[in-house]
N, C-alpha and C positions, 0 to 999 in steps of 0.2 A: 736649776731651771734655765732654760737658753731664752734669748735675745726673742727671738720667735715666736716662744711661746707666752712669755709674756705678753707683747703688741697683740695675738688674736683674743687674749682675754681682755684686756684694753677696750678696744673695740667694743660701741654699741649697736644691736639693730634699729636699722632706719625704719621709721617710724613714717608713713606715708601720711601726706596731708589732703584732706579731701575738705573741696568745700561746695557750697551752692550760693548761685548768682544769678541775675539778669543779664543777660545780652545786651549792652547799648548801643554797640557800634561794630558792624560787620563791612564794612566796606571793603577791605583789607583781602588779599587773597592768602587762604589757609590763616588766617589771624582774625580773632574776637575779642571786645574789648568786653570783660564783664567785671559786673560792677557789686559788691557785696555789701549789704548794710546791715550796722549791727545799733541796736541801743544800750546805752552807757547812761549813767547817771554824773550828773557836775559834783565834783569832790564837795564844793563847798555851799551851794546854792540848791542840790538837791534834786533839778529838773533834767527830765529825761531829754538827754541828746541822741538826736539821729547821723552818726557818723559812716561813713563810705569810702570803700575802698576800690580802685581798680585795678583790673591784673590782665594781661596780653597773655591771651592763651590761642594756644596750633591747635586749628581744629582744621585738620588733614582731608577732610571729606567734605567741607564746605557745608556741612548739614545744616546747625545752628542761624537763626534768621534775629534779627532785633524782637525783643521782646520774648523770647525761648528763655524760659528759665532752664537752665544746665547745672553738673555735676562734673568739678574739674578737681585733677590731679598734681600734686606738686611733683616736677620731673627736673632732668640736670637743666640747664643753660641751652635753649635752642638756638637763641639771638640776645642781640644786645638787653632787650626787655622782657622775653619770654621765658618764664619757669613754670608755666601751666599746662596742662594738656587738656582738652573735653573730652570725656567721660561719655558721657549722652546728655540726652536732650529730657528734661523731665517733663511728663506730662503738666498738663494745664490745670 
């Protein structure tokens, strides 16, 4: 078996990430800040946490308005802080 052949068994398929969020902050041209929460429970105390995440996502058509909840994609490196792309815009 050659060098070659080996490396493309190796290899896994990428696995795309999709997630859903709030819009909190469109100011930005072609860029949304959106914001994902998820509940966890405290390892030791039992009570349910509300934890949040934000992610700079190209929304290339300027669609998305504050308060849009969206449907975004994990994609390569746009910018310094950008691995998201929007997806659409989910209904209300």
């Amino acid at each position: 078996m050659s060098a070659a052949t080996e490396t493309q068994n190796t290899e896994a398929p990428k696995v795309k990430r999709y997630r859903e969020g709030v819009v909190v902050k469109n100011k930005m041209n072609k860029t949304v800040i959106v914001e994902i929460t998820r509940l966890t429970q405290h390892a030791q105390f039992k009570k349910v946490i509300r934890r949040k995440i934000r992610y700079a996502v190209h929304d290339e058509k300027n669609e998305s308005k504050a308060g849009d909840k969206v449907r975004i994609l994990q994609t390569r490196p746009l910018s310094k802080t950008k691995r998201w792309t929007l997806i659409k815009v989910l209904p209300k």
